[in-house]
C-alpha positions in Angstrom: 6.4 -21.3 39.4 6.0 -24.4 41.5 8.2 -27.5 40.4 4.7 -29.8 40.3 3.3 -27.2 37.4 4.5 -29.0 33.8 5.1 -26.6 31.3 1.5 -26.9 29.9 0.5 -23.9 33.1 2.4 -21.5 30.9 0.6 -19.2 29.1 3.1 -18.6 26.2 5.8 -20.5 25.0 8.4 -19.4 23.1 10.7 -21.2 20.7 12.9 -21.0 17.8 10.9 -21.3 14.6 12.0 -24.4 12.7 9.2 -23.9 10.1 10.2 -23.3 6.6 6.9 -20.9 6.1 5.2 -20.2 9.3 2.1 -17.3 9.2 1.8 -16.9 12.7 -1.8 -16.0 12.6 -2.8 -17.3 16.3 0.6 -15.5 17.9 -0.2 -11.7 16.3 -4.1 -12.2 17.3 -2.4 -12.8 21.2 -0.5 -10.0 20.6 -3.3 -7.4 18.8 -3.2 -5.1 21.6 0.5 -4.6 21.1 -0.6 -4.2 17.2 -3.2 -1.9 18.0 -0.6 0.3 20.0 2.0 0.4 17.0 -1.1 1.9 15.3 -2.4 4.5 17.4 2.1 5.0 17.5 2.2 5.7 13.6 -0.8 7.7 13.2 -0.4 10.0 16.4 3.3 10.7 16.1 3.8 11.0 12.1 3.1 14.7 12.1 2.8 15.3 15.5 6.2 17.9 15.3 4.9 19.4 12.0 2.9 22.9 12.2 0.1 21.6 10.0 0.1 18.4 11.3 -2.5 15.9 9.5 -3.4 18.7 7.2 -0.4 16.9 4.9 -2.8 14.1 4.7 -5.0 16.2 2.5 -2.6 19.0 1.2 -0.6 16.1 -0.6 -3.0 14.4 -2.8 -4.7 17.8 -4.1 -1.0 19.6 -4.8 -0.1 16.5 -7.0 -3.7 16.3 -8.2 -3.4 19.6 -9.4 -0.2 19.2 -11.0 -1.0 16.7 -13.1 -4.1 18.0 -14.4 -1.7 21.0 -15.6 1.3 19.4 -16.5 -0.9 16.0 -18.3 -3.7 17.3 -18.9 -3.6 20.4 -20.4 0.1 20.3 -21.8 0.5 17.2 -22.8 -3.5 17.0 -23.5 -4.5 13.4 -22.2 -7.8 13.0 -22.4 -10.1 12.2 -19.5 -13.4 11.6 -21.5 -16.4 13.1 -20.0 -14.6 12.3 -16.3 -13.3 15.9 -15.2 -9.5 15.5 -15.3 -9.1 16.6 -11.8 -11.4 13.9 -10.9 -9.6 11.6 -12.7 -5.9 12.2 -11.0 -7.1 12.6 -7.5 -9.2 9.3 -7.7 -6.0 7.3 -9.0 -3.7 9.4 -6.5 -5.6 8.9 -3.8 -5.9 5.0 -4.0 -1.5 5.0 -5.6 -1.1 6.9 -2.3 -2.1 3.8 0.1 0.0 1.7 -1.8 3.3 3.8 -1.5 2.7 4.5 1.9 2.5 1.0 2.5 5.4 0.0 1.0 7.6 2.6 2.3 6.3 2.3 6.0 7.0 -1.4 5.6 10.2 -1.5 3.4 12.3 -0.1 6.3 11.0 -2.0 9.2 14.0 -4.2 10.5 16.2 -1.0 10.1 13.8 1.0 12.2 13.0 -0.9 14.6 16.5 -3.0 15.4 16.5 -1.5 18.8 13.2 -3.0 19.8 13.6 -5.9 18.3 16.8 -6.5 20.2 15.6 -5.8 23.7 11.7 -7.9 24.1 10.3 -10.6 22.2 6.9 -10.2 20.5 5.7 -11.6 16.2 8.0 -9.4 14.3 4.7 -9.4 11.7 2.9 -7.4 14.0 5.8 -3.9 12.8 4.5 -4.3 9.0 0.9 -5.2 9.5 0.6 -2.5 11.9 1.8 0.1 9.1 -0.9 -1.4 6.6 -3.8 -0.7 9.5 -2.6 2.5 9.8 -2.5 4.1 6.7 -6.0 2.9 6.3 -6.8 6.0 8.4 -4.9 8.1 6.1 -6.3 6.6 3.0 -9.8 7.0 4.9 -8.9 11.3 5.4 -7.9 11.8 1.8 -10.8 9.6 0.3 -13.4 11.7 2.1 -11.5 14.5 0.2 -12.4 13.1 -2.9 -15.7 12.2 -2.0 -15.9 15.8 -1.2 -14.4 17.1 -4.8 -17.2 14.4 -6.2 -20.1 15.2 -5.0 -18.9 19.0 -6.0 -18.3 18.1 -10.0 -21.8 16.5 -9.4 -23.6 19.0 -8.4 -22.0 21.5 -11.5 -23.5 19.1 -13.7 -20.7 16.7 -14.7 -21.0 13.3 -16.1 -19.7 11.4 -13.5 -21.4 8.2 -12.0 -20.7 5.1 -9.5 -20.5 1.9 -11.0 -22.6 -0.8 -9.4 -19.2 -3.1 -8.9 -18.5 -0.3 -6.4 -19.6 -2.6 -3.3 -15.7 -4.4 -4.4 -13.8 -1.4 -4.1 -12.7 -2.0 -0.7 -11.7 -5.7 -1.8 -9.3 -3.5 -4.0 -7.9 -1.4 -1.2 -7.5 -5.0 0.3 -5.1 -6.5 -2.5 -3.1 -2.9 -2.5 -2.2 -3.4 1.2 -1.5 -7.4 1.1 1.0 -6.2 -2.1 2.1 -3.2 -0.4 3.0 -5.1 2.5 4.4 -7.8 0.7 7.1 -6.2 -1.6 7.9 -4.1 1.8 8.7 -7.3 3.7 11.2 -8.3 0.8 12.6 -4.8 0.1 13.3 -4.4 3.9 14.6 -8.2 4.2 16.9 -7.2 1.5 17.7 -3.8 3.3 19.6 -5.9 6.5 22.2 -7.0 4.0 22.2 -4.5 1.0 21.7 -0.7 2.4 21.2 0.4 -1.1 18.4 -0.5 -1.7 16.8 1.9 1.1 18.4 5.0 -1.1 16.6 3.2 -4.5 12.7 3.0 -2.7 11.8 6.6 -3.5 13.4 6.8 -7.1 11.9 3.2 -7.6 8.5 4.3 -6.3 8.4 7.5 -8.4 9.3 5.6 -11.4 6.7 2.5 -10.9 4.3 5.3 -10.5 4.3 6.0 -14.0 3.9 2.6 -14.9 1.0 2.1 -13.0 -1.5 4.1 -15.3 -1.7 6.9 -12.4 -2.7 9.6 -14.6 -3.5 8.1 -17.5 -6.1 5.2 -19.1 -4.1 2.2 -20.1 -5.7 2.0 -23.1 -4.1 4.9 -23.7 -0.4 3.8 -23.5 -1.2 1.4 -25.7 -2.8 3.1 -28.3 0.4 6.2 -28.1 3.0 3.8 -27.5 2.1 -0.1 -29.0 5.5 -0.9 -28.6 6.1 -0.1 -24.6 2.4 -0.8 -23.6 3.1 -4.3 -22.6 5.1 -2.9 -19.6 1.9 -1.1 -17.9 0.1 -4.4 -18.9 2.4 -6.8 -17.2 1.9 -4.2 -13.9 -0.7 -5.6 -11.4 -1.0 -2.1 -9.9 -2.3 -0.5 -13.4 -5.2 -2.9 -12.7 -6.0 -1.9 -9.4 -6.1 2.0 -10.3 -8.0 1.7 -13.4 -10.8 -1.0 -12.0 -11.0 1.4 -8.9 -11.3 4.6 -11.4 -14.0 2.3 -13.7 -15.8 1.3 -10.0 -15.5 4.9 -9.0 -16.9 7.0 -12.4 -17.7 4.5 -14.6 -14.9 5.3 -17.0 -12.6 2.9 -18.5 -13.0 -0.4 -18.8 -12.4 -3.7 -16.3 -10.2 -6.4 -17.1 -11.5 -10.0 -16.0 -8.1 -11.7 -16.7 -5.9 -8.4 -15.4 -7.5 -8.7 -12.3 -6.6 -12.5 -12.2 -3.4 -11.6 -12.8 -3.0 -9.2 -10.0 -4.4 -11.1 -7.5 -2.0 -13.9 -8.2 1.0 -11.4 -8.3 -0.6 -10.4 -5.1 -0.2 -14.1 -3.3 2.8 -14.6 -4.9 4.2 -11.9 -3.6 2.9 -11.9 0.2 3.9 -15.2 0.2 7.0 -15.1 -1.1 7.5 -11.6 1.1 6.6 -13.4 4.3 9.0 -16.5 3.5 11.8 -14.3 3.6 10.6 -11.9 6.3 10.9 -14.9 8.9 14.0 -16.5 7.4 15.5 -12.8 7.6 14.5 -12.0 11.6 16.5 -15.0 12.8 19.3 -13.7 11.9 19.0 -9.8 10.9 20.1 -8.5 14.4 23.6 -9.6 13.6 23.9 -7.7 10.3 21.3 -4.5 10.6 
């Protein structure tokens, strides 16, 4: 570069972020074909060495789906209403699915990627985010699934039905991801310093699952078990599954001030995700 350019000719700049809290918005849009590359990355190569390949997208959801029509269903006899009970578990599944491959893909990501992340600079964000993008494609495979199982109970005559607050259902996919992405950012934050917390994910995950009124109404848990339903209340993901199974067959009921509830959980915890996401790539190079 000629000495008579200033330093305004350059096209980036890059500096050490002194901000406390700094969303980088502008930096990851420069960077989106980078972000669109980590996308096409995680959706190509995920099962690319398997033998049935993107088939898992679809073979997981109905296996579980199946399994806890049996095991909840007809052993421990919870009751659907007029809503199949296949239905039922493969429309929460499919939408508890997004979440927990959110968080997992995002949960590891300075771990994974230390190598890159040593070698070129480019908005850390862009890792996690591009995770979140991704498994929209996979939550987009096994939702035509159910779509498919839907329009199947319909036609045998069951009572099933859209809700006209369907248009928002996307809006909840939305708030899944942001939380998804947000817990990950903390969980893999935390992961730099504390490995043991990458071994506690899948037990955690499994666990929070049947919290999150999965398989079950909440009203439900409350009714069975008075004494423990506060803990599925206090969970914003219960919320999101049991609006998205009232939007989807009109069964259930939605929860004006739940909702509220989850979407400040939701801020809060982006927020709070993405504060120590950039206070933890300063530094996590020298501990990961």
């Amino acid at each position: 570069m000629s000495p008579n350019n200033t330093t305004n000719d350059w096209l980036f700049e890059i500096t050490p972020k002194n901000k406390f809290f700094s969303l980088n918005l502008k930096e990851v849009w420069q960077y989106r074909d980078l972000l669109f590359l980590f996308v096409k990355r995680d959706v190509i190569t995920v099962y690319k060495q398997t033998v049935l390949g993107p088939l898992w997208y679809l073979i997981q959801p109905l296996f579980t789906s199946v399994t806890f029509t049996i095991i909840f269903n007809n052993v421990a006899g919870i009751n659907t209403g007029k809503v199949p009970p296949f239905l039922f578990n493969l429309a929460g599944i499919t939408v508890w699915n997004y979440f927990t491959s959110c968080l997992n893909g995002t949960s590891d990501t300075f771990k994974a990627n230390a190598g890159i992340f040593g070698k070129v600079y480019f908005p850390r964000l862009i890792t996690p985010l591009s995770v979140v993008i991704s498994n929209l494609i996979k939550f987009g495979i096994q939702f035509l699934i159910f779509i498919a199982f839907y329009l199947y109970y319909y036609s045998q005559g069951a009572d099933v039905a859209l809700n006209g607050l369907v248009i928002f259902f996307p809006l909840l996919i939305v708030i899944m991801g942001i939380l998804g992405l947000g817990l990950g950012m903390i969980i893999s934050s935390m992961v730099t310093k504390y490995r043991d917390f990458s071994y506690l994910v899948g037990f955690g995950i499994q666990l929070l699952m049947y919290l999150s009124a999965v398989m079950y109404p909440i009203n439900l848990i409350k009714a069975k078990l008075p004494d423990y339903g506060w803990i599925v209340e206090y969970n914003p993901l219960a919320y999101i599954i049991e609006t998205s199974r009232y939007m989807l067959l009109n069964v259930g009921e939605i929860s004006i001030l739940g909702l509220t509830y989850t979407f400040g959980v939701t801020v809060a915890v982006f927020f709070g995700g993405l504060l120590v996401f950039n206070k933890t790539e300063k530094s996590f190079i020298d501990t990961v």
